[in-house]
Structures are given as C-alpha cells and as structure tokens.
C-alpha positions as a Markdown table, in Angstrom:
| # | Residue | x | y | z |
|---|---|---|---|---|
| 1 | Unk | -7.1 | -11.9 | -11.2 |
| 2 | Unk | -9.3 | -13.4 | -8.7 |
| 3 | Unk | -10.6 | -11.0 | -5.5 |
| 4 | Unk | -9.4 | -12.6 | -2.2 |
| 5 | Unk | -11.9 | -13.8 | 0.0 |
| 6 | Unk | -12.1 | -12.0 | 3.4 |
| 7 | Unk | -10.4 | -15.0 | 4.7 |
| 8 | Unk | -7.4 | -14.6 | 2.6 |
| 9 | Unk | -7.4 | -11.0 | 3.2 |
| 10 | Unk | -7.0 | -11.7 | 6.8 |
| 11 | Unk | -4.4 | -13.9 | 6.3 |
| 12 | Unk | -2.6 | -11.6 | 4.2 |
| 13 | Unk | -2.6 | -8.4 | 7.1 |
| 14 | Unk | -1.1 | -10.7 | 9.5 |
| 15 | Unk | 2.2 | -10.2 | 7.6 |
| 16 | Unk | 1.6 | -6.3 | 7.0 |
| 17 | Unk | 1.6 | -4.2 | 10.4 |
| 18 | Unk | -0.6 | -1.4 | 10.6 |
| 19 | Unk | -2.4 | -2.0 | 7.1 |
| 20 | Unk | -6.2 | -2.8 | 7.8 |
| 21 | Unk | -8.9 | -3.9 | 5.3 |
| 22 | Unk | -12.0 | -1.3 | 5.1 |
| 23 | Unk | -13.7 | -0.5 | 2.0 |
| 24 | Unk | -12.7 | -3.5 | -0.2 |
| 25 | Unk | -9.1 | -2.3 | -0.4 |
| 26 | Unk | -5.1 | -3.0 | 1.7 |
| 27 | Unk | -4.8 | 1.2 | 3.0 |
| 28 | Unk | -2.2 | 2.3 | 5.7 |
| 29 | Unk | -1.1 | 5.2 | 7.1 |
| 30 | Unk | 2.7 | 6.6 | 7.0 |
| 31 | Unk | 3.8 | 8.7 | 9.0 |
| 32 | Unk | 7.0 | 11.4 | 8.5 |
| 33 | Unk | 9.2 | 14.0 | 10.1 |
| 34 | Unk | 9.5 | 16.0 | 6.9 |
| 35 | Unk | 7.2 | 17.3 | 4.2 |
| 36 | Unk | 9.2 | 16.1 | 1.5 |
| 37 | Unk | 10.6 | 13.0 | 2.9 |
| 38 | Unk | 6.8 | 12.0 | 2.3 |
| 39 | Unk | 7.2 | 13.2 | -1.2 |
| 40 | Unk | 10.2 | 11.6 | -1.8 |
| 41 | Unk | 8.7 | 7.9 | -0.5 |
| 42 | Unk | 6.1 | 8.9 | -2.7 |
| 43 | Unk | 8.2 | 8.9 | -5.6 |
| 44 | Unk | 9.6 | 5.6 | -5.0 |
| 45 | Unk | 6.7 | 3.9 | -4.5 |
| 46 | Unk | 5.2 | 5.3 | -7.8 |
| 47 | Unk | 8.5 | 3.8 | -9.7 |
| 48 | Unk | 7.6 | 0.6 | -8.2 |
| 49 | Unk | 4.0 | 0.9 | -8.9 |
| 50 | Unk | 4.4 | 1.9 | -12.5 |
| 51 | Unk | 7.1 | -1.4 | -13.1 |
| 52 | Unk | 4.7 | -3.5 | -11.4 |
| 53 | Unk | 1.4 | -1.7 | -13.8 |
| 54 | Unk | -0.5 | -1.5 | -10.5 |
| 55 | Unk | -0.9 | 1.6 | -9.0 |
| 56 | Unk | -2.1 | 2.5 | -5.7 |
| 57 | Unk | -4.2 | 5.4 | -4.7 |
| 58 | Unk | -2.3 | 8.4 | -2.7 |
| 59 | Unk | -3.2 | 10.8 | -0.4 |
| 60 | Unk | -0.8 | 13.3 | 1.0 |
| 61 | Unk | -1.8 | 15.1 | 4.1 |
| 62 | Unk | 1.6 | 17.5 | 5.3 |
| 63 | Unk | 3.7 | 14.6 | 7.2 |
| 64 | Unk | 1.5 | 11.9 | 6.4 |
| 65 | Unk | 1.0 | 9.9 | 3.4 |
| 66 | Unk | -1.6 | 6.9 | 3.2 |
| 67 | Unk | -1.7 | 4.0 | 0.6 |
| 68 | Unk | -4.6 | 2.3 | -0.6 |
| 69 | Unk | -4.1 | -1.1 | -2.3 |
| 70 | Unk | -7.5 | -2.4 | -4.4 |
| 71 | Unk | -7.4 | -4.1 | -7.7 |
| 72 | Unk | -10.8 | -2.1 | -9.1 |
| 73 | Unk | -11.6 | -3.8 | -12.1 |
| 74 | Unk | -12.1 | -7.0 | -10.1 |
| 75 | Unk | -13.9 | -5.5 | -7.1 |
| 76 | Unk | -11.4 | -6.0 | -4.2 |
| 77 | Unk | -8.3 | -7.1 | -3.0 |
| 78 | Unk | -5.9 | -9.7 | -5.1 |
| 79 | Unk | -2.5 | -11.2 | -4.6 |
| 80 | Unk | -2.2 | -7.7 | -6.9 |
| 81 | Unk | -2.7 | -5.3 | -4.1 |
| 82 | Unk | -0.9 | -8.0 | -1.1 |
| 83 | Unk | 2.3 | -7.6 | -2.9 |
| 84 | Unk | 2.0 | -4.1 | -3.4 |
| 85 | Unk | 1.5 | -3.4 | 0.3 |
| 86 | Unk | 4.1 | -5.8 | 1.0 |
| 87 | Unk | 6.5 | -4.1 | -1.4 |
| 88 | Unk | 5.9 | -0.6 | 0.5 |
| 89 | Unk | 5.9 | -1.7 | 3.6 |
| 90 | Unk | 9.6 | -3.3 | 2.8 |
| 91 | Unk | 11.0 | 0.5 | 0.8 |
| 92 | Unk | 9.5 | 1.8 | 4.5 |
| 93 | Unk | 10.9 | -0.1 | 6.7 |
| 94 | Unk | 14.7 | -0.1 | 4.4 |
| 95 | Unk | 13.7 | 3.7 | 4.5 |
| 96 | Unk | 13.6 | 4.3 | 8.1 |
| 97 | Unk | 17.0 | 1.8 | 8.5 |
C-alpha cells in the first residue's frame, strides 16, 4: 500500500481531532477517569485491529492510553493507518456517549 504524502496526511488530520503526525506515524493521546476503562478501550480496539490485520502500537500510562497508527513495512502513513485512527476515534467518541 502506497505511504501518503505529507499532503494527504494533512488532509487526513483535518477529519481526526487531536491526532497529530510526528515521526512518520497518526498517534493520539486518550485520556480516562479509570485505570481499567483504559484497559477495557484497549481491548476493543485490539478486536478491531486484529479483524482489520493492522495493528497499532499501544502505550498505557495509568489513565492514559496513546495510539500510534504507521503502516511499517511501507515507511509511513497509508489509507491503512487513516482508517484505523478514524475507526478509534469513532469506538471513543460512541464510548464516552
């Protein structure tokens, strides 16, 4: 899958709030009240994740939890990772609902 140009990468963020581009790769950071409300979003993204065969990487700090959307064996971002962070950012938002 073709790596978006920066271009289309800035296109893409203008429909994801809070995700920024920075290191070749979609990342944003969650926040929540609980520990294991974290966990639990955790677990739903990794079900979508594993259906899609595109896995983000994870990083769990007590209440917050940041994503990191980048497609490595091509380099970068691609429509891959812009439909991932779409797909989170719409189980968040449905989440906090």
């Amino acid at each position: 899958m073709p790596k978006l140009s920066e271009a289309q990468v800035s296109n893409e963020l203008k429909s994801l709030p809070g995700w920024e581009y920075q290191d070749n790769s979609l990342r944003k950071l969650f926040r929540f009240k609980e520990f294991m409300e974290g966990i639990r979003f955790i677990g739903r993204v990794a079900e979508m994740a594993e259906a899609a065969d595109h896995h983000p990487d994870m990083h769990i700090n007590y209440t917050r939890v940041t994503f990191i959307c980048s497609t490595h064996s091509d380099g970068g971002v691609t429509d891959k990772d812009a439909r991932l962070a779409r797909e989170i950012e719409q189980a968040f938002a449905s989440q906090t609902a």
